[in-house]
Backbone as ProteinMPNN parsed JSONL, in Angstrom:
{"seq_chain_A": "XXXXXXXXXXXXXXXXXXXXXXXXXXXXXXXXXXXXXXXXXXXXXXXXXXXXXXXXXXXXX", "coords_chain_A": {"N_chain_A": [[-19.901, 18.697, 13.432], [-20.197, 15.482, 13.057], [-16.881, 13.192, 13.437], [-15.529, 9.832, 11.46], [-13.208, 7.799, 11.933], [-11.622, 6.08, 9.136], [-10.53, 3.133, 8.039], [-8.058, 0.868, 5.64], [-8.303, -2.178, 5.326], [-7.759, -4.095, 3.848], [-5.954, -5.498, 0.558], [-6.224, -3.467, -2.157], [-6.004, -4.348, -5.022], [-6.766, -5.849, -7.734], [-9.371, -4.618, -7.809], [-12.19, -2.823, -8.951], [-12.123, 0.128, -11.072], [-13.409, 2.23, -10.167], [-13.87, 2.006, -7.481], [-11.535, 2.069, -7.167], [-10.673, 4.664, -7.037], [-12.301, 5.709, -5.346], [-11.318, 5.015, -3.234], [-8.928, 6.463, -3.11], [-9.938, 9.164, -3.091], [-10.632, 8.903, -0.701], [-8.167, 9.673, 0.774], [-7.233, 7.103, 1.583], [-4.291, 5.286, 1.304], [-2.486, 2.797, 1.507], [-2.628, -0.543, 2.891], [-3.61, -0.341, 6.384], [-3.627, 1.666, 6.841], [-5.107, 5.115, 8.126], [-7.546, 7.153, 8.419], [-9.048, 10.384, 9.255], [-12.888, 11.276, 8.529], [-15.243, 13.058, 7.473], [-18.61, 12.91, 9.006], [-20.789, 12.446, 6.902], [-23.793, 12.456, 4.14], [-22.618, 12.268, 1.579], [-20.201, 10.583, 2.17], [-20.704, 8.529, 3.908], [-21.862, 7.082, 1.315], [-19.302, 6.802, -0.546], [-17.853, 5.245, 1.519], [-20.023, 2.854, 1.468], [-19.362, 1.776, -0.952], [-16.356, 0.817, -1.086], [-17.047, -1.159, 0.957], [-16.47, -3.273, 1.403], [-13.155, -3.22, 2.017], [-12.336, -1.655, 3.891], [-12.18, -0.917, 7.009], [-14.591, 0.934, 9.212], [-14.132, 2.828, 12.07], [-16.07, 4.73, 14.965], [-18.701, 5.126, 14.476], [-22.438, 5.513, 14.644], [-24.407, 4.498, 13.525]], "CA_chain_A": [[-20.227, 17.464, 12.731], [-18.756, 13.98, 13.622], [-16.191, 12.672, 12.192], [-15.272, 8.644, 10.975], [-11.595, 7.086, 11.649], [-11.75, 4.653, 8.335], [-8.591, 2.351, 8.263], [-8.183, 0.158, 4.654], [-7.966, -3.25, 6.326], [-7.541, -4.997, 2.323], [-5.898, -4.916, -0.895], [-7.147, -3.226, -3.825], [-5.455, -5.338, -6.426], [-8.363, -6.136, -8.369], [-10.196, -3.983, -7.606], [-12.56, -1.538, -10.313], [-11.219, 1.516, -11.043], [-14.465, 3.075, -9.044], [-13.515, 1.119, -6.03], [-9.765, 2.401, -6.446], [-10.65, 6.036, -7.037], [-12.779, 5.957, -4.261], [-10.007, 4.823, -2.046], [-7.835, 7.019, -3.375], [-10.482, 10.109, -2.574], [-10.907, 8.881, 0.817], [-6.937, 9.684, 1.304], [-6.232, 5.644, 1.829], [-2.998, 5.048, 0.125], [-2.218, 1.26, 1.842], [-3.127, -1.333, 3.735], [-3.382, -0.368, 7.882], [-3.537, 3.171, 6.89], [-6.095, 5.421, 8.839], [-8.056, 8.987, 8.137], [-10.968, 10.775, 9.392], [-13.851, 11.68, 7.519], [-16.699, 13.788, 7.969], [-19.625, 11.678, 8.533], [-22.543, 12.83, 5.985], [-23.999, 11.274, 3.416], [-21.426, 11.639, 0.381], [-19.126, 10.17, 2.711], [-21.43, 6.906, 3.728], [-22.393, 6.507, 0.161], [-17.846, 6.268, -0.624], [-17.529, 4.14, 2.531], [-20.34, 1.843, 1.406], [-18.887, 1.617, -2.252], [-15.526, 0.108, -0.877], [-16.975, -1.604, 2.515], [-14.96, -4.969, 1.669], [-11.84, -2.596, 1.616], [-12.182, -0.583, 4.842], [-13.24, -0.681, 8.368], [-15.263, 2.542, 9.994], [-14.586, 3.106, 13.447], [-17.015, 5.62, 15.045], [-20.176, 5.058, 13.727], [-23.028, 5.65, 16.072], [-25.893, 3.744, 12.857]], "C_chain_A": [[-19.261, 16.382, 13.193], [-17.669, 13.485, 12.256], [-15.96, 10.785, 12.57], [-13.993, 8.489, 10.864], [-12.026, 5.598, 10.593], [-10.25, 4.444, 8.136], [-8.773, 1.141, 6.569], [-7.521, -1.222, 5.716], [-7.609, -4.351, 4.692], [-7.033, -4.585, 1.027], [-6.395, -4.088, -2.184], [-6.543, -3.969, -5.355], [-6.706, -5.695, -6.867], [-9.395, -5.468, -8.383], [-11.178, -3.163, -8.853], [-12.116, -0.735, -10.008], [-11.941, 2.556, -10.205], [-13.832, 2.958, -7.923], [-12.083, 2.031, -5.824], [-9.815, 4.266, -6.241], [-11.169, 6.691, -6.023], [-12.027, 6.191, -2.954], [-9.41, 6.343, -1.785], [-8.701, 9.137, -2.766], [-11.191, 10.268, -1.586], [-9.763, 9.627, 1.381], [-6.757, 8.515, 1.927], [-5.253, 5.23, 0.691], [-2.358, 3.476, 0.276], [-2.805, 0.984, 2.492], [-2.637, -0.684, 5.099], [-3.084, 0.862, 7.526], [-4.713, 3.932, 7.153], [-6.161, 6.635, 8.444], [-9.256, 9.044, 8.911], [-11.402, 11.863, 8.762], [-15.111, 12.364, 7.989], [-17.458, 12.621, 7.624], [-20.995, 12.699, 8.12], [-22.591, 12.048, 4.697], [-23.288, 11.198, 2.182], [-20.561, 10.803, 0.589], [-19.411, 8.838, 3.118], [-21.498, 6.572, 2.645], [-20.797, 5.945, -0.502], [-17.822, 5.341, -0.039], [-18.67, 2.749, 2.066], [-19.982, 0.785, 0.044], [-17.598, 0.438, -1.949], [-15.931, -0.642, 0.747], [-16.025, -2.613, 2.882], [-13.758, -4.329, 1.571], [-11.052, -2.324, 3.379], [-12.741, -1.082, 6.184], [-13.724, 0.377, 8.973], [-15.532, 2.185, 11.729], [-15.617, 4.532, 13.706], [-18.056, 6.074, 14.528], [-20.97, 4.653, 14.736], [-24.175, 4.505, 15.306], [-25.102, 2.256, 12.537]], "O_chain_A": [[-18.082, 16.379, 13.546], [-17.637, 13.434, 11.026], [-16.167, 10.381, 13.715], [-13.438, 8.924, 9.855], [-12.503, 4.524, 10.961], [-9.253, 5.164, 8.089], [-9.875, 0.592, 6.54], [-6.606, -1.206, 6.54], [-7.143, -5.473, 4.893], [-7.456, -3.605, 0.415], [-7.029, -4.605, -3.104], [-6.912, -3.866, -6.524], [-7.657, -5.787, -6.091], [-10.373, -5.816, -9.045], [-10.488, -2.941, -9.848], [-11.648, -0.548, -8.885], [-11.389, 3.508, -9.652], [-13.233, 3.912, -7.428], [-11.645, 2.524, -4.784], [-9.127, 4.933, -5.468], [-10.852, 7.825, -5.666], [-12.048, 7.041, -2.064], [-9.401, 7.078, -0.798], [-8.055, 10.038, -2.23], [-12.029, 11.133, -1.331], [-10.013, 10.276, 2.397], [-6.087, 8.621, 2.955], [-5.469, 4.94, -0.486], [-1.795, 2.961, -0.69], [-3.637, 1.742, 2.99], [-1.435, -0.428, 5.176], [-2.018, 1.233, 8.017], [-5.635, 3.555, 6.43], [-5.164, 7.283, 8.125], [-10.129, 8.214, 9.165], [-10.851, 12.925, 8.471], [-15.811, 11.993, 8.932], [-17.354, 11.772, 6.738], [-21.801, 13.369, 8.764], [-21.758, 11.251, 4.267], [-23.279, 10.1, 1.627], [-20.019, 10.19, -0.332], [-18.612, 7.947, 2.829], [-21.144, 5.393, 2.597], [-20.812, 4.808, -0.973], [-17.766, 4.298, -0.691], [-18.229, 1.622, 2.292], [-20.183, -0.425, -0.06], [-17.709, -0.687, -2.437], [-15.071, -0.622, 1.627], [-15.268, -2.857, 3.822], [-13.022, -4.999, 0.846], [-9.955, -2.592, 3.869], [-13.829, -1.657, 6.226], [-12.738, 0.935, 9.453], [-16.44, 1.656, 12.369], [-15.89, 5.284, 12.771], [-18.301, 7.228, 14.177], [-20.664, 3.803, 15.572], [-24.798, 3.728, 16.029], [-25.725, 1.321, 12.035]]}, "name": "protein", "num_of_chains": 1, "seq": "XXXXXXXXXXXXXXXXXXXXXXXXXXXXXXXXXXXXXXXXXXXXXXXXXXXXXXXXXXXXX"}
């Protein structure tokens, strides 16, 4: 399966508590901090929850 380097490119200050928990069960802990993620669809449906947060390298869609 492929995987997704997502990087938090923005604050969460303000954020909802969805938005932050999401983060937080991506494994993004700050700003300019990077993981990879299996790409399936629990994992698009997180990434599209915080999109204004994050950037997704390696995405083929």
């Amino acid at each position: 399966m492929s995987e997704l380097r997502v990087t938090q490119i923005r604050s969460s200050n303000g954020s909802q508590a969805s938005q932050l928990a999401t983060l937080r069960s991506l494994g993004l802990r700050r700003i300019g901090h990077s993981v990879e993620v299996a790409d399936n669809p629990p994992t698009r449906g997180m990434l599209h929850t915080v999109r204004h947060l994050v950037r997704v390298d390696g995405e083929d869609s």
